[in-house]
C-alpha positions in Angstrom: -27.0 -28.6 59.4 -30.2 -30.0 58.9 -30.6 -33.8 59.4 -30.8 -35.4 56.2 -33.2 -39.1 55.6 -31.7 -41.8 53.3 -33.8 -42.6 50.4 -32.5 -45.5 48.6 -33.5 -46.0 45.1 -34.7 -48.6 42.6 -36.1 -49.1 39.7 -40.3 -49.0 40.5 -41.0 -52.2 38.8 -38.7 -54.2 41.3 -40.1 -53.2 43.9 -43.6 -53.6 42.7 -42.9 -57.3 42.0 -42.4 -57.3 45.9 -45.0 -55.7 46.9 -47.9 -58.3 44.7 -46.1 -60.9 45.7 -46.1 -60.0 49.2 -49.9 -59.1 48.5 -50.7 -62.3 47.0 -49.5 -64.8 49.7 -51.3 -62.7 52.5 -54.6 -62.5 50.2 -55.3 -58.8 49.6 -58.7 -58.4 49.8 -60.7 -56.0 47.6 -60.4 -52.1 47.4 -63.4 -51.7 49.1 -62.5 -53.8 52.1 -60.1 -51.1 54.0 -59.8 -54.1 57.2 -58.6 -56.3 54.4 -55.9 -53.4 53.4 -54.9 -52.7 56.7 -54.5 -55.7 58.2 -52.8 -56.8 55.5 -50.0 -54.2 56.0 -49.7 -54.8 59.3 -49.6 -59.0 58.5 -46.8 -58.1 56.2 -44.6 -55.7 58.8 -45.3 -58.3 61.3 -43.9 -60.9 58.8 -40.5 -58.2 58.5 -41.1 -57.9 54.7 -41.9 -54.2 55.5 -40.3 -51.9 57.7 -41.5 -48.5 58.8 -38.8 -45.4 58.9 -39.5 -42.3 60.6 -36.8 -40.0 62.3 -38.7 -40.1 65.4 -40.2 -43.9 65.7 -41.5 -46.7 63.7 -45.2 -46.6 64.9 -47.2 -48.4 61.7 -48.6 -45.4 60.9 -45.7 -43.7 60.7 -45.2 -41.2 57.7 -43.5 -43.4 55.2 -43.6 -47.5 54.7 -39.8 -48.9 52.9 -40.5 -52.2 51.3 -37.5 -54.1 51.0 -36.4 -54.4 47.3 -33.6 -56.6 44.9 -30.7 -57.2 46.2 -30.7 -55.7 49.8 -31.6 -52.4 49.2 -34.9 -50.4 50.6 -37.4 -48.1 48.4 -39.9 -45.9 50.0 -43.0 -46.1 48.5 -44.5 -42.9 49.5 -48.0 -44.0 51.2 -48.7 -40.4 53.1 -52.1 -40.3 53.3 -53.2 -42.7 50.4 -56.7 -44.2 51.1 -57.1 -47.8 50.7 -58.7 -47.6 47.1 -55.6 -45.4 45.5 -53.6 -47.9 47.2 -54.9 -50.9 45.7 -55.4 -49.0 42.3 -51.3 -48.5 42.6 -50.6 -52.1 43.4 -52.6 -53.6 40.4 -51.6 -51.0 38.2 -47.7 -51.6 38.9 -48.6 -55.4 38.6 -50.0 -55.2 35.0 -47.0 -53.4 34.4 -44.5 -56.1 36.1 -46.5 -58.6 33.6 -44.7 -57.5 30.9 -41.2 -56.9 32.2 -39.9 -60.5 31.5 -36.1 -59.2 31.9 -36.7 -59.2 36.1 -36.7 -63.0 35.9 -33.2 -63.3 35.2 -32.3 -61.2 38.1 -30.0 -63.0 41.0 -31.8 -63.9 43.8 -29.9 -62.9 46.6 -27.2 -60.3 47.0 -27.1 -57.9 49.6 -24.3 -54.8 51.0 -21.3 -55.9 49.9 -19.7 -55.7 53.5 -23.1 -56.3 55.5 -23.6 -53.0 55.8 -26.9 -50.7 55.5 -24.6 -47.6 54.0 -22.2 -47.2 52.1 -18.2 -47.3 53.3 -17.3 -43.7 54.2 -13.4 -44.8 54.1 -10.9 -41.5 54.0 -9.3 -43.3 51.0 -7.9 -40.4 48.4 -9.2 -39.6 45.2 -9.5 -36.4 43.1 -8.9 -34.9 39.8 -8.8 -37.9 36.7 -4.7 -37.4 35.9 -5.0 -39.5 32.7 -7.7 -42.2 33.9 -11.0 -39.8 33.3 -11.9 -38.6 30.2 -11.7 -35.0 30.3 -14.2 -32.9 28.7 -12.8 -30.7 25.4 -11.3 -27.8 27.3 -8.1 -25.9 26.2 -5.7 -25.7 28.7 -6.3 -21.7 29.7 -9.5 -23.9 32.0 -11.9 -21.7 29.4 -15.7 -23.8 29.1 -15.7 -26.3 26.0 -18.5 -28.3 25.0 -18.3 -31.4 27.1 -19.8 -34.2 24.7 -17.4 -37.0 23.5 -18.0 -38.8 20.3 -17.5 -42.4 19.7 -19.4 -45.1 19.0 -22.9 -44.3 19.0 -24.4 -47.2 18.4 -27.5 -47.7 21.1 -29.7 -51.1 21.3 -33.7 -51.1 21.5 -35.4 -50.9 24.4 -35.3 -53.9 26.6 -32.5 -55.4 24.3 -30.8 -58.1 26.3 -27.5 -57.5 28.3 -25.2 -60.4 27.8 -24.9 -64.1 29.0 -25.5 -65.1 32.5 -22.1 -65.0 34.9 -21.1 -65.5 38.2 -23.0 -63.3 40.0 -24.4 -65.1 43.0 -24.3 -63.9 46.4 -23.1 -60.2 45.4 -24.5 -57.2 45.5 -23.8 -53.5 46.2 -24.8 -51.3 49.3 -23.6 -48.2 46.7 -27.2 -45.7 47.4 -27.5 -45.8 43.2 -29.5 -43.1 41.4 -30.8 -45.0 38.8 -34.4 -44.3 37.6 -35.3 -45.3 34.4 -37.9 -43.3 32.3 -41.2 -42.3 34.1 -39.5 -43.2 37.8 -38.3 -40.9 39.9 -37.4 -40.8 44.1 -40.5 -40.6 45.7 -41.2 -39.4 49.5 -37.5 -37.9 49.3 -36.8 -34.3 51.1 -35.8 -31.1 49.7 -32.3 -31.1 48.5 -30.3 -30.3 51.3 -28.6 -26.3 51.7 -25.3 -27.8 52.6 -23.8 -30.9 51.3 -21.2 -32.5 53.5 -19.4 -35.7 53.9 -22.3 -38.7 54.8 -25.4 -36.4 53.0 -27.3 -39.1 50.9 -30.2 -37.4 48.4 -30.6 -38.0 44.7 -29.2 -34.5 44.1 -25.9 -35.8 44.5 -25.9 -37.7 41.5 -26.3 -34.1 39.7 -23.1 -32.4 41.7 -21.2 -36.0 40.9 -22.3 -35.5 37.0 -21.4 -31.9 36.9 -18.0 -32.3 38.8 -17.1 -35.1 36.2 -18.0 -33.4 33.0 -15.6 -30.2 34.1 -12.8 -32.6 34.8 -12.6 -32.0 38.7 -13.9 -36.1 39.0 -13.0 -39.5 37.6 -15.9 -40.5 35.2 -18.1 -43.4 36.7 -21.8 -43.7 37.0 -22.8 -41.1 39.8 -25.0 -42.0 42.8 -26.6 -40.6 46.1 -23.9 -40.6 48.3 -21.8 -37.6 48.8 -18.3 -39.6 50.2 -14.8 -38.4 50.6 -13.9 -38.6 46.8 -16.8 -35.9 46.1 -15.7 -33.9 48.4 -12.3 -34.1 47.0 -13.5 -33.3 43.5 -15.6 -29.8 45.4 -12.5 -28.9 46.8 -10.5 -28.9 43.6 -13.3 -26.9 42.2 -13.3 -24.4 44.7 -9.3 -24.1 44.9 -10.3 -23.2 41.1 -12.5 -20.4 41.7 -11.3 -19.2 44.8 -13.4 -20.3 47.0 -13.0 -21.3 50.7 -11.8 -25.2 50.1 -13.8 -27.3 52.7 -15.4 -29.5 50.4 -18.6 -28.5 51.3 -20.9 -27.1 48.5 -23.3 -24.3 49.9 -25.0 -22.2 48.5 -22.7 -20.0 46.5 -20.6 -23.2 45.5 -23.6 -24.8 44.2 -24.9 -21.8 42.0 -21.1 -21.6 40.6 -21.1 -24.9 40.3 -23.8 -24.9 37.8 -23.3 -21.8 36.4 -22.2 -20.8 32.8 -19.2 -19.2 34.5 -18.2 -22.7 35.6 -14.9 -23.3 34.8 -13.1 -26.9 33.9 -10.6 -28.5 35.7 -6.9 -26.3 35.5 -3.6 -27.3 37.3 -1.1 -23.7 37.4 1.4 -22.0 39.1 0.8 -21.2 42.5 -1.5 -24.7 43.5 -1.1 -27.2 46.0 -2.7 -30.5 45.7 -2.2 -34.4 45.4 -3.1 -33.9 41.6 0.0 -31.4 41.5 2.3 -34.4 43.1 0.5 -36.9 40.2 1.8 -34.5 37.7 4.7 -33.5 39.0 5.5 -37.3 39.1 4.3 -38.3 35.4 6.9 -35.3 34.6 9.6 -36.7 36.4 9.1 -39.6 34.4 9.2 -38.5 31.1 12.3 -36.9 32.3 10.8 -33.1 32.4 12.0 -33.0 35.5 15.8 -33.4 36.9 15.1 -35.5 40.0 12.0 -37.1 42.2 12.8 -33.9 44.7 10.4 -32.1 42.5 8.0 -34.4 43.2 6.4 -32.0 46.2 2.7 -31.2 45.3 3.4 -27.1 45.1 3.2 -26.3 41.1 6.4 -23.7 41.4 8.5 -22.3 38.4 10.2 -25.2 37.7 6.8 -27.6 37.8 5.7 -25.0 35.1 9.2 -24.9 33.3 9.0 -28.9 33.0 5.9 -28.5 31.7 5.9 -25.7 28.8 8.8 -28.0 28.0 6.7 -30.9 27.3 4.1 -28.9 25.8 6.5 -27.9 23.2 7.7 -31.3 22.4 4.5 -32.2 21.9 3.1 -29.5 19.5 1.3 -27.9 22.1 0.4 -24.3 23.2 3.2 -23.4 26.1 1.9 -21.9 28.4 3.0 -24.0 31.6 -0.9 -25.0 32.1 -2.2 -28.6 32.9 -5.6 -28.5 31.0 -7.5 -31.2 29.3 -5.3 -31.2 26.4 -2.0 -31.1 28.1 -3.3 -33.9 30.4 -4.4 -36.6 27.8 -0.4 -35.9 25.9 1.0 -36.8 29.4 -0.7 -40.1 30.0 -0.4 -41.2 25.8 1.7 -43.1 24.7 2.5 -40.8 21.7 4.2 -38.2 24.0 7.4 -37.5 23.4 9.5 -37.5 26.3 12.4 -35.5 27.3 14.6 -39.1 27.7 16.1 -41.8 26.0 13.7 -42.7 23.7 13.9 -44.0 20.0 16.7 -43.3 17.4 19.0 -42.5 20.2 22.5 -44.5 20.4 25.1 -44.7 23.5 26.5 -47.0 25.7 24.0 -46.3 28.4 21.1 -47.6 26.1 23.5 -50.6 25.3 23.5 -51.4 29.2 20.1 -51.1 29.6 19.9 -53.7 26.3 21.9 -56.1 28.1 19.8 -55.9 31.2 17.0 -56.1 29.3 18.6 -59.1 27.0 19.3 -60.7 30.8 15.9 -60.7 32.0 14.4 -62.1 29.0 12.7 -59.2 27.1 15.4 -58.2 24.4 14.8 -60.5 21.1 18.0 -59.0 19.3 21.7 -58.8 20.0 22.3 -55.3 22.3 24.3 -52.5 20.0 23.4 -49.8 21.7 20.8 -48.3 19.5 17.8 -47.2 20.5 15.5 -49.3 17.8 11.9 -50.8 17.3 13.3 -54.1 19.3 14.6 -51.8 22.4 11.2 -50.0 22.3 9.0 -53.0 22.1 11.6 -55.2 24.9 10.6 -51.5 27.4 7.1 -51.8 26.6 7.5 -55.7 27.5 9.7 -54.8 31.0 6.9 -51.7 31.9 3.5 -53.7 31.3 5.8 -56.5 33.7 6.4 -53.9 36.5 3.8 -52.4 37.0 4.5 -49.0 34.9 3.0 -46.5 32.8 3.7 -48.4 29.4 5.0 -45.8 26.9 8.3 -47.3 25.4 10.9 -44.7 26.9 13.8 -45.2 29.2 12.8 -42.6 32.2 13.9 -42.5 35.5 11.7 -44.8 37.2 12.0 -47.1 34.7 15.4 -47.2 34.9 15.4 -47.5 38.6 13.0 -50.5 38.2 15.0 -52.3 35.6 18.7 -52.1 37.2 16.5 -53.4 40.7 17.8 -57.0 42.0 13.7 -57.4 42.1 12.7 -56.5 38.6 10.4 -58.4 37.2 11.9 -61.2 34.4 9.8 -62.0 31.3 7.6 -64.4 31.1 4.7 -64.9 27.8 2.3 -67.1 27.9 -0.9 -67.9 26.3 -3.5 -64.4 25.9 -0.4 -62.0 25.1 -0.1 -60.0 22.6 2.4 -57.9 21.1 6.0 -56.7 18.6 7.6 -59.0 21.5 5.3 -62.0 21.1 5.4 -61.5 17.2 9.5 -61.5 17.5 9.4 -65.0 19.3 6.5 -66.1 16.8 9.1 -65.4 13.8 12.2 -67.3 15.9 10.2 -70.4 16.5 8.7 -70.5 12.6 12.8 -69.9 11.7 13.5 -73.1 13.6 11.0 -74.5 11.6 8.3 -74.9 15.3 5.1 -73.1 13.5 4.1 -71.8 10.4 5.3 -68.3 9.0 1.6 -67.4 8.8 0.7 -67.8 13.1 3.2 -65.0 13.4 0.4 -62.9 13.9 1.5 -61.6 17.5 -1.2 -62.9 19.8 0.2 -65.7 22.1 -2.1 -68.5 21.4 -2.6 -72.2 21.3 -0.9 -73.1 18.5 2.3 -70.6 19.8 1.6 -72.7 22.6 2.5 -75.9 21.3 5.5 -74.1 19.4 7.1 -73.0 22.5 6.5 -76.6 24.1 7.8 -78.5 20.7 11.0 -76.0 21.2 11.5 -76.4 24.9 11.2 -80.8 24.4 14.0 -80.7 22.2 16.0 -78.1 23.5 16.5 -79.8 27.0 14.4 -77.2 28.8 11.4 -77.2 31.0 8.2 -77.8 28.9 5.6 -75.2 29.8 4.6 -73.5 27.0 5.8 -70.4 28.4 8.5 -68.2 27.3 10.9 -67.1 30.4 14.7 -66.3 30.5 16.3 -69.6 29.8 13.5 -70.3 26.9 14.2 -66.9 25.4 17.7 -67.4 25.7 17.9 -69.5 23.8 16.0 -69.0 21.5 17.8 -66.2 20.7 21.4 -67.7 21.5 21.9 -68.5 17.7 22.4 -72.3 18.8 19.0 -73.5 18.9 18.1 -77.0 17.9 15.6 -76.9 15.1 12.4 -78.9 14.2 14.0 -81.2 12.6 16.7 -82.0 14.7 19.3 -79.9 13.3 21.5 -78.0 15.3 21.7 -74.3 13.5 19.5 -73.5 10.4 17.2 -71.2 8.6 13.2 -71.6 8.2 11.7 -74.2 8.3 7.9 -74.5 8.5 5.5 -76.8 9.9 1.8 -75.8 8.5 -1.5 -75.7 10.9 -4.8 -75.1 9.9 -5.9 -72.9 13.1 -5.3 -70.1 13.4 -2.9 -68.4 16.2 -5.8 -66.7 18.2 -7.8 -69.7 18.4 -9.0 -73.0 17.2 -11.8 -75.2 17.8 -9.1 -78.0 17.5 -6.8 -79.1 20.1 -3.3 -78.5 19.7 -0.8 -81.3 19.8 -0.2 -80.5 23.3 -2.8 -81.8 24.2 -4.8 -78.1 25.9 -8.3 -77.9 25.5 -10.2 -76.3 22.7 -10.0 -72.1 23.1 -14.4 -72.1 23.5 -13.6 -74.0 26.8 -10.2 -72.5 27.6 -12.9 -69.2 27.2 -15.7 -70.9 29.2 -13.3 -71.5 32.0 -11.3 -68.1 31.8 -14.9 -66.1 32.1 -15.9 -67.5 35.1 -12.1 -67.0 36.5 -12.7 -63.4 35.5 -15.4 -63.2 37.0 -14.9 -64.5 40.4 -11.8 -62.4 40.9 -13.7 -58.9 40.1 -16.0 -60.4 42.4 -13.8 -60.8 45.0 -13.0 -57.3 45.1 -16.2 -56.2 45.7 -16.1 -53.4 48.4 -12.8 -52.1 48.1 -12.1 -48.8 48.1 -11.5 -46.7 45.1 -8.0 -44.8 45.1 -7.2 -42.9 42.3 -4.0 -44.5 40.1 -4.4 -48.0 42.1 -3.4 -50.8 40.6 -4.4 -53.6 43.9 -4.6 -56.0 45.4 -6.7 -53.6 48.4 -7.2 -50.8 46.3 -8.1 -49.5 42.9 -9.4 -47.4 40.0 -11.4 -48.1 37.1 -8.2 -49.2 34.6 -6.7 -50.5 38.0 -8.7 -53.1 38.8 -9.5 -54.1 35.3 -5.9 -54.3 34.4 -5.5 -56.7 38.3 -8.3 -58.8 37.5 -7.0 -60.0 33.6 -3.4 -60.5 35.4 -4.9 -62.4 37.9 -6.0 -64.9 35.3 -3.6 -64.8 33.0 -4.3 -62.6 30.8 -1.4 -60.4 30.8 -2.7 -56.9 29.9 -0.5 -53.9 30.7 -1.7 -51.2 32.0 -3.7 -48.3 30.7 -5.9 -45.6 31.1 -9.4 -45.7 30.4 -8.8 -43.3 27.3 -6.6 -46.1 26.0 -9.0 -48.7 26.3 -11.1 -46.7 23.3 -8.0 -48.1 20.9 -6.7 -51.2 23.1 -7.5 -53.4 19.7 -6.1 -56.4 20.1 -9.6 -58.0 21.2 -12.5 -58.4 19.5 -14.3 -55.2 19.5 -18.3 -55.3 20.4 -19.9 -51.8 19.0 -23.5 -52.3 19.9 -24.4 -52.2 23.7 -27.2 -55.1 23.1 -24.5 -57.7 22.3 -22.1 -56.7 25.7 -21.7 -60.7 27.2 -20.2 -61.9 30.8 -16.4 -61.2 30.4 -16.1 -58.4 28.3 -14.2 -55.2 29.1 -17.0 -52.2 28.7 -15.7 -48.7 28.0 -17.5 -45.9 28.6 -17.0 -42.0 28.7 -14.3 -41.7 30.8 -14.5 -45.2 33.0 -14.0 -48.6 31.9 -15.8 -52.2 34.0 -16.4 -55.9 33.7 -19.6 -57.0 32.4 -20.9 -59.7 34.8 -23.5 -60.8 32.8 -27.5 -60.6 33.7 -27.6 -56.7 33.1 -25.3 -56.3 35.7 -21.0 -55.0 35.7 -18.7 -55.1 38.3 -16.5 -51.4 38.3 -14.4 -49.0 40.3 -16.4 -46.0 41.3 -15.2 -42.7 42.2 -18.7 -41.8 42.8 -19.1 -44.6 45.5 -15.1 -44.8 46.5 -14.8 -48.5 46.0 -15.6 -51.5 44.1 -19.2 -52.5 43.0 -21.3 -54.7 41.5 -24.5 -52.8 40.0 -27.3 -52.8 37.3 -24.7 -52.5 33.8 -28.1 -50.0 32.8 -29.1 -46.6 31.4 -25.5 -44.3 32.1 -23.3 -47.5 31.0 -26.0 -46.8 27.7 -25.8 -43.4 27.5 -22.0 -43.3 27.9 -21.1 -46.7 25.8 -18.3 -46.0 23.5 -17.1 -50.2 22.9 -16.7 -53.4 24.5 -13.5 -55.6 24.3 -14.5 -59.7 24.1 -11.4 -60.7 25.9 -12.6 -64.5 25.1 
């Protein structure tokens, strides 16, 4: 295969602010004076601001000059055989043009490779089909072509609008080979597209492959880039298992023109396929109790994976056919489905065991009778979003496994919740006369806060605002000690003026006002997606070394505090218990950003900080023209 060059790519402007400044402190002379020109280049590579590349040397006249560009990465400037006049002409022309980009000043100063690298990570870490985290083009589950555009929120910002508030972003960068040229730029001095794309390739053409594979459903969504790593290849070998072609991962010729091709199917799991997308299905079947037992769980789609799923299918109002297509896919990973389990309206005495557990560990808010009701449901929800499970409300086999474990995970609210669970405590405390009936809005805020503290002070527990076992307990016990000192009772009420959510006023426990408890919990955020940076993207990841895109945004908020359960990138279209951001010019440092498909952290200063199938692990990177493109909403967390 023929030996490929690595073009790295950035905006034009960037690196034209180099180049004049470089150009101005060693006094460019005039376009006539070609000594002035020449010497200056060579004052400049002896200086290390330029480097020369060529495959066989780095002689300065070498056939291409890289000037080094923002944050670490290289940009060749294509200066084959450019006399000294069309040289200068190009620097003074990109300068007048720099003038007016004002935006560039509020770029961080430093940030290079991630891990000190010069390319990026080419870890074997596992990826593949999106089960329930990419947004799936509209397909029907026969595989047949759909139109792949999404609708959503289209509101788009002028040009040049501003990106958010400044956040902590120093000292990071990405070495991801980004494709990202904005209008008029493109790669420049780059080779011909390569016949064979393997493992390690790096050309702007991959970004296209990435694109394609991603809107046929073979690739989790995320901005695509240069690199052709292991999770492309993973994606190409889904394809090709598709369309019967020889599955190396490697797209040739005949893969590429299919590829691209109006024959092209989308993304179709059936009977007769191997794969670790089969095992991901196979397991999200288990349980929703489709199927009997986890021996099922083996990565061959057989008769009885197909059984299990015609079964959910018709459950769910679909077409049966026994096919995992787009549509079939989204009703596995919603948390409509119906599964094939204990679930709601259903009464017996092994739903009144799992109550008691369930009352035990602090997540139950009513007496346990054995009925499967709106309390059970919302006290499951509670335990999954704890455990680290796929939060849907239904008692299935791994959830039961998990709950009746000596190491299940106990309850615990604090402040930043939300939910039917806080909303139950909200009404307990205002009944023992703690809040006003009118905070019982569900979000765990200051003023619940204080509540919960009020109620622990004179109910001989441990005052920390938080809601565990022995607080919920008792709360719940029916022998409470009220407000006002009484030992059983009805409502009572003490008004507030703030609201639950959030007040500028601090609350009688003395906690800070929310714009500071937010000030504070941004720049938490912040520097834990940060600290990420560089690990590797594995699909269905939930941390602390690995990830994808709802994965580590679901880590980082726990990290903090901010005890979101997790879900897909799908469900963060309809997450709505934050405040939802529609326009794309008003994204700020903090927010949760969700695209087509992928979901990231905006760090503030243009930039986001995402999991990327595209690159295989975490990366901080311009928050630009795809994120724009793609933008469906923004969640202000703070």
């Amino acid at each position: 295969m023929q030996k490929q060059k690595k073009a790295r790519v950035i905006p034009a402007a960037m690196a034209a602010v180099v180049l004049i400044g470089v150009c101005s402190d060693f006094r460019l002379g005039s376009a006539g004076d070609s000594s002035s020109v020449q010497g200056t280049l060579f004052d400049i590579a002896a200086a290390g601001a330029v480097t020369y590349a060529s495959e066989g040397g780095t002689p300065p006249e070498a056939e291409r000059l890289e000037v080094l560009g923002c944050y670490g990465h290289k940009v060749g400037l294509g200066m084959h055989t450019l006399g000294e006049e069309s040289l200068l002409a190009s620097l003074f022309a990109m300068q007048d043009n720099v003038r007016s980009i004002n935006a560039l000043n509020s770029m961080p100063a430093d940030g290079g490779d991630a891990d000190g690298a010069g390319v990026p990570d080419n870890s074997p870490v596992s990826g593949g089909m999106p089960a329930g985290d990419g947004d799936l083009p509209a397909a029907d589950d026969a595989g047949n072509n759909a139109d792949p555009t999404e609708g959503g929120e289209d509101v788009l910002p002028d040009e040049g609008a501003d990106l958010g508030e400044e956040g902590d972003t120093s000292g990071v960068g990405s070495d991801d080979e980004l494709y990202l040229p904005g209008e008029g730029e493109g790669i420049i001095d780059e080779e011909p597209a390569p016949e064979f794309y393997s493992q390690g390739v790096s050309h702007s053409s991959v970004a296209d492959i990435q694109q394609r594979l991603m809107d046929l459903g073979f690739m989790d969504y995320s901005e695509p880039t240069m690199y052709y790593g292991s999770i492309t290849a993973k994606a190409v070998e889904l394809f090709q298992r598709q369309h019967d072609l020889k599955q190396d991962g490697i797209i040739g010729p005949e893969t590429r023109t299919l590829l691209f091709s109006d024959d092209a199917k989308y993304y179709l799991a059936k009977s007769g396929m191997d794969g670790d997308d089969i095992k991901r299905i196979q397991r999200r079947l288990y349980e929703m109790g489709y199927l009997a037992n986890p021996d099922y769980v083996t990565g061959h789609f057989g008769d009885v994976t197909e059984a299990a799923v015609k079964q959910m299918q018709q459950n769910n109002g679909l077409a049966a056919d026994g096919k995992v297509g787009h549509e079939t896919m989204e009703m596995l990973y919603s948390e409509t489905a119906k599964a094939n389990i204990i679930s709601y309206g259903d009464k017996s005495d092994v739903v009144l065991a799992c109550q008691e557990r369930l009352k035990e560990l602090g997540y139950l808010t009513t007496k346990p009778d054995g009925q499967y009701g709106n309390d059970t449901v919302a006290a499951v929800k509670q335990f999954q979003s704890r455990n680290d499970l796929v939060v849907d409300g239904f008692l299935g086999p791994t959830t039961m496994v998990v709950l009746n474990a000596s190491d299940a995970v106990a309850n615990g609210m604090m402040i930043g919740e939300s939910g039917d669970t806080v909303k139950r405590v909200q009404e307990l405390l205002a009944r023992y006369g703690y809040m006003s009936s009118s905070n019982c809005t569900g979000y765990f805020g200051e003023v619940t806060e204080a509540a919960v503290k009020d109620f622990q002070r004179k109910n001989g527990l441990l005052v920390d605002g938080n809601v565990g076992m022995k607080t919920m307990a008792k709360l719940t016990g029916g022998d409470a000690v009220k407000a006002s000192g009484e030992s059983t009772g009805g409502s009572g009420g003490t008004s507030s003026s703030s609201s639950n959510k959030g007040s500028s006023t601090s609350s009688s426990s003395g906690s800070s006002s929310s714009s500071n408890v937010g000030s504070a919990s941004v720049s938490a955020l912040l520097k834990v997606a940060k600290s990420k940076v560089g690990k590797p993207y594995v699909y269905g990841a939930k941390g602390p070394n690995a990830f994808d895109c709802s994965g580590y945004v679901y880590w980082c908020l726990n990290q903090i505090g901010i005890k979101q359960s997790y879900i897909t990138s799908y469900g963060w279209r309809t997450v709505g218990k934050y405040q939802k951001v529609t326009s794309f010019s008003s994204i700020k440092a903090g927010d949760i950003v969700v695209v087509k498909g992928h979901v990231g952290i905006a760090a503030g200063n243009g930039m986001v900080y995402d999991a990327s199938s595209s690159s295989g692990k975490i990366v901080y990177r311009s928050l630009g023209a795809w994120w724009k493109k793609n933008f469906i909403c923004a969640w202000r967390i703070f």
